[in-house]
C-alpha positions as CSV (number, residue, x, y, z in Angstrom):
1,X,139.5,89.2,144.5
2,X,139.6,89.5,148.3
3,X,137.8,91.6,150.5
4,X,137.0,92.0,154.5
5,X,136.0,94.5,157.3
6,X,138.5,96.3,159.2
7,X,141.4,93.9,160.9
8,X,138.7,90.8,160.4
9,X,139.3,87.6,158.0
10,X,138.9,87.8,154.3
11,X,134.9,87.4,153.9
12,X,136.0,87.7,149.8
13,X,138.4,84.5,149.1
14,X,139.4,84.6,145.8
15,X,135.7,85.7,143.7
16,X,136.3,85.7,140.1
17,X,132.7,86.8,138.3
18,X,132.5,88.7,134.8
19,X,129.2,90.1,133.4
20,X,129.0,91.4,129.5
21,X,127.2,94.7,129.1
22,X,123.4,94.1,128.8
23,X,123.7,90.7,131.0
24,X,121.6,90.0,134.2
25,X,123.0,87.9,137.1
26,X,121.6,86.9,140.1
27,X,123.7,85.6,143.0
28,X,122.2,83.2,145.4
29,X,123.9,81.5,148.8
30,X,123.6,81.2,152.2
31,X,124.3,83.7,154.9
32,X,127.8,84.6,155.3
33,X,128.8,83.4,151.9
34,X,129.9,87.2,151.1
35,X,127.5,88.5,148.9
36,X,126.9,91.9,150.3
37,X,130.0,92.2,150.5
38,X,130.9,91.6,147.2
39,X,128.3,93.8,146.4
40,X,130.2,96.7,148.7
41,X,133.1,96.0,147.1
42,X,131.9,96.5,143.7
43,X,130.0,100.0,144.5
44,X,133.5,101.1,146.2
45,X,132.2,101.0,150.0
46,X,134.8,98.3,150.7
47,X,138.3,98.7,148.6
48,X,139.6,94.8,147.8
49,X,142.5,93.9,149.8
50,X,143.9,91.8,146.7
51,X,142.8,91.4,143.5
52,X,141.2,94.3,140.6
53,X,137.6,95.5,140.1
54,X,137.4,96.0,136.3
55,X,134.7,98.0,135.0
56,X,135.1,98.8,131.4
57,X,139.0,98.1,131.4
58,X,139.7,100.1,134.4
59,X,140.2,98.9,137.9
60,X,137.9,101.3,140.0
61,X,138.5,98.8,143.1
62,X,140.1,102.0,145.3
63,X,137.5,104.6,144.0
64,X,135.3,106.4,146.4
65,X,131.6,105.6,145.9
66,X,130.9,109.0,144.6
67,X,133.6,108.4,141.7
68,X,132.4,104.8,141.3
69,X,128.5,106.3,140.5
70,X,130.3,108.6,138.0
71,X,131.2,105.5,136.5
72,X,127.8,104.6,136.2
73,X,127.3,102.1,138.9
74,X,124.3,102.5,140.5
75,X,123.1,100.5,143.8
76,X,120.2,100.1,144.9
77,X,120.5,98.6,148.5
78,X,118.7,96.5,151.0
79,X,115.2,97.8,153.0
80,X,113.8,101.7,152.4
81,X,115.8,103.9,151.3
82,X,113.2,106.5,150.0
83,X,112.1,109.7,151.3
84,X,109.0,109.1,153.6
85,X,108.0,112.6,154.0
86,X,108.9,113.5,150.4
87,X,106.5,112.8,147.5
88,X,107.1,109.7,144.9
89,X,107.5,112.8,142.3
90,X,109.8,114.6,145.0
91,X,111.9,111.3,145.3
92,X,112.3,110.8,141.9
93,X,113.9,114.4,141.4
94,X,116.3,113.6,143.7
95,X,117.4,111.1,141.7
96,X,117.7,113.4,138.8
97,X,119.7,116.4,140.9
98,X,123.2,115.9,139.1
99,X,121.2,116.3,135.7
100,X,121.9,119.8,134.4
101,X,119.7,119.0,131.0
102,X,115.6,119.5,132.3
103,X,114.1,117.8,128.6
104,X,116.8,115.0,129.2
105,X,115.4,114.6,133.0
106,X,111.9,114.8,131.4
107,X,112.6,112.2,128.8
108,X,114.4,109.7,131.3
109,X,111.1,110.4,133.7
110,X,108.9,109.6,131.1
111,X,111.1,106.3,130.7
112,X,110.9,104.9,134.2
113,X,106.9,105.9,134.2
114,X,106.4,103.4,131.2
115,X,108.6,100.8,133.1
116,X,107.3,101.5,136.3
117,X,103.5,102.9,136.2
118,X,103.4,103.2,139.8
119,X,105.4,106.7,139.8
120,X,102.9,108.3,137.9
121,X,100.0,106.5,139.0
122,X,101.5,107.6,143.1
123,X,103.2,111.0,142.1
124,X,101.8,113.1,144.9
125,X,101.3,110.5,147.9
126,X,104.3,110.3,150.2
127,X,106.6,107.9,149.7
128,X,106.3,106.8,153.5
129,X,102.4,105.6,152.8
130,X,103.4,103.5,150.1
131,X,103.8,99.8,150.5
132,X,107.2,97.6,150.6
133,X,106.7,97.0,146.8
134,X,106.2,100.3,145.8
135,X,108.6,101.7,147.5
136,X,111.5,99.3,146.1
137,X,110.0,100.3,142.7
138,X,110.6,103.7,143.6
139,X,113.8,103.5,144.6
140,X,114.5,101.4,141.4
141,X,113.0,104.1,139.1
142,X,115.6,106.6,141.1
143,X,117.9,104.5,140.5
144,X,117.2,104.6,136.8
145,X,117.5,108.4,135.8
146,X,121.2,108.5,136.4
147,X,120.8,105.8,133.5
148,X,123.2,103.7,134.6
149,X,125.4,101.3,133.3
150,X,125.3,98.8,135.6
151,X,122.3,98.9,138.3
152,X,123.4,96.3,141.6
153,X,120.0,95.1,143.6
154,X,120.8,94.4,147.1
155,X,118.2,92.0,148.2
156,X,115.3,94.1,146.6
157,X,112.5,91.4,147.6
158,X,113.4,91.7,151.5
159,X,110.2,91.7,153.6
160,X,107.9,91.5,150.6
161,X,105.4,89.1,150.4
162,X,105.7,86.5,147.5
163,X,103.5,88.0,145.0
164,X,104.6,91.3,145.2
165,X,108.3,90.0,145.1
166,X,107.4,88.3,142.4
167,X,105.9,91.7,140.8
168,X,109.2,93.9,141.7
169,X,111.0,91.6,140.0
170,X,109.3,91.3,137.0
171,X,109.9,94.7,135.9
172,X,113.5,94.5,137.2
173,X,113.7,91.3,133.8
174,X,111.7,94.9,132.0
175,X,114.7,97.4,132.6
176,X,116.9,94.2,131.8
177,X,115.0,94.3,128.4
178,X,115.3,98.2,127.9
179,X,119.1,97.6,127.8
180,X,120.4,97.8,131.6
181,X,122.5,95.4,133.1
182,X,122.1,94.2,136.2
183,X,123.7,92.3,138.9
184,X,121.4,91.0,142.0
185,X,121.7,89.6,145.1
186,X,119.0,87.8,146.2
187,X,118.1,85.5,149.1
188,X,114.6,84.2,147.7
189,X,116.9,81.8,145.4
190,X,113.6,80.2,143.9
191,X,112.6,83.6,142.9
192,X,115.6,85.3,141.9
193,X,117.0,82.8,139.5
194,X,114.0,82.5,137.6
195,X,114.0,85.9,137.2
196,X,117.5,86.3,136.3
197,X,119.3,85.3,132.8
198,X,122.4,83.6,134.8
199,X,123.0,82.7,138.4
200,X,125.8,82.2,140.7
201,X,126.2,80.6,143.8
202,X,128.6,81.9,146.2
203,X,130.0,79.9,149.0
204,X,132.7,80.9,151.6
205,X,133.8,83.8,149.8
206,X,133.6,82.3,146.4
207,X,131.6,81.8,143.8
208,X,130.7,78.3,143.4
209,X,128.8,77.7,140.9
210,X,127.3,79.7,137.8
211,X,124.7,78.7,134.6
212,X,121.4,79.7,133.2
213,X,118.9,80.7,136.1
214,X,116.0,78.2,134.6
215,X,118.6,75.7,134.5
216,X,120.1,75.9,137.6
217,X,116.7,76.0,138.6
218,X,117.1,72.1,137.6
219,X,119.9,71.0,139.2
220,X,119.9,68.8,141.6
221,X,122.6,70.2,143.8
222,X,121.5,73.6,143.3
223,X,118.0,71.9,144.4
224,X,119.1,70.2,147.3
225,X,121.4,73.1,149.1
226,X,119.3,76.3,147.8
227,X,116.0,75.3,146.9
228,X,114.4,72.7,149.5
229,X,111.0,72.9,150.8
230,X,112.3,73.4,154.0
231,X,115.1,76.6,152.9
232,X,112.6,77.7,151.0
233,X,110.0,78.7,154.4
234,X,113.2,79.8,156.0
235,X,113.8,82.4,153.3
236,X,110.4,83.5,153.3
237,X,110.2,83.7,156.7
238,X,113.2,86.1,157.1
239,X,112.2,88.1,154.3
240,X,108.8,88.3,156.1
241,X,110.6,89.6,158.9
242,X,112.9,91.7,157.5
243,X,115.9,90.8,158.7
244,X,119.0,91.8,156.9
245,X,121.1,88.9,155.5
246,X,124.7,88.7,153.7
């Protein structure tokens, strides 16, 4: 598949990656490798200038995102996107407004609070006083009432501090567990492929590489382009920071 903005370059050169139902993927690489975009691509922000985007045996590549979240493709993307002056109970109802059914918006609440305590345990604080974590678990939880098919993570440790990156994701590997499948982009590589059941590498617009997240965790190219002492602070420094990577 290939993809790009406007009259630019293809940033997309030819990606091939297939996911089963129920797997969880994590894609690593360094800026400008595409990943966002395949990510854009995939949630019908960007249509694919060659190539499909199969989901269930149809090609939704030139779908509008509003068709592709009737699909059930759900994204959650990078920095806050909740509702600062709107309560964590108030956010999570606007997750639920295309749900006619109130028990079945009551039962998939009651879901996301056993997965994620903090929406119960922060119901009527606003979502704006809440910290990075919290707020990404929020959105997650959102995210999770349209019960979707396939949930995409755009960089959901981004500005968090390791441990409670290392938190958000652990109950992203829970909603993994509860049946969801998930596809992540992540640029704490360390971090993410632990988490994740597979990993891929992309590299100019492709993907690379691909294997078991603990394994590629192990190998030594993987170790020696992605997980060095010294990428390692550079990650965590941007994340610290905030700033928004590919």
């Amino acid at each position: 598949m290939y993809a790009g903005y406007g009259t630019g370059g293809d940033i997309l050169q030819g990606v091939d990656l297939r996911m089963e139902k129920g797997d969880y993927v994590c894609i690593i690489g360094p800026n400008g490798a595409g990943k966002s975009t395949l990510m854009r691509v995939i949630a019908g922000v960007i249509a694919p200038r060659k190539g499909k985007v199969l989901f269930e045996g149809r090609d939704i590549g030139a779908r509008r995102p509003d068709l592709v979240f009737r699909e059930g493709i759900v994204t959650v993307p990078q920095g806050r996107n909740t509702f600062p002056d709107m309560t964590v109970w108030e956010n999570m109802l606007m997750g639920a407004y295309s749900i006619r059914d109130r028990a079945l918006v009551k039962q998939r609440i009651d879901m996301v609070i056993e997965l994620l305590p903090v929406v119960a345990e922060k119901r009527h604080v606003r979502a704006g006083l809440l910290s990075g974590g919290q707020q990404k678990q929020v959105e997650i939880g959102r995210a999770m009432l349209v019960d979707p098919k396939l949930l995409i993570l755009d960089e959901p440790t981004m500005g968090l501090e390791p441990r409670i990156a290392k938190a958000v994701l652990e109950r992203v590997a829970l909603l993994r567990q509860a049946g969801t499948t998930i596809l992540m982009v992540e640029q704490n590589a360390r971090l993410g492929l632990a988490a994740a059941q597979d990993g891929c590498v992309m590299e100019l617009g492709r993907i690379k590489l691909r294997g078991r997240g603990v394994k590629m965790l192990e190998d030594p190219e993987v170790s020696r382009l992605y997980l060095g002492e010294e990428a390692g602070t550079d990650i965590t420094r941007r994340n610290q920071n905030g700033e928004k990577n590919e």
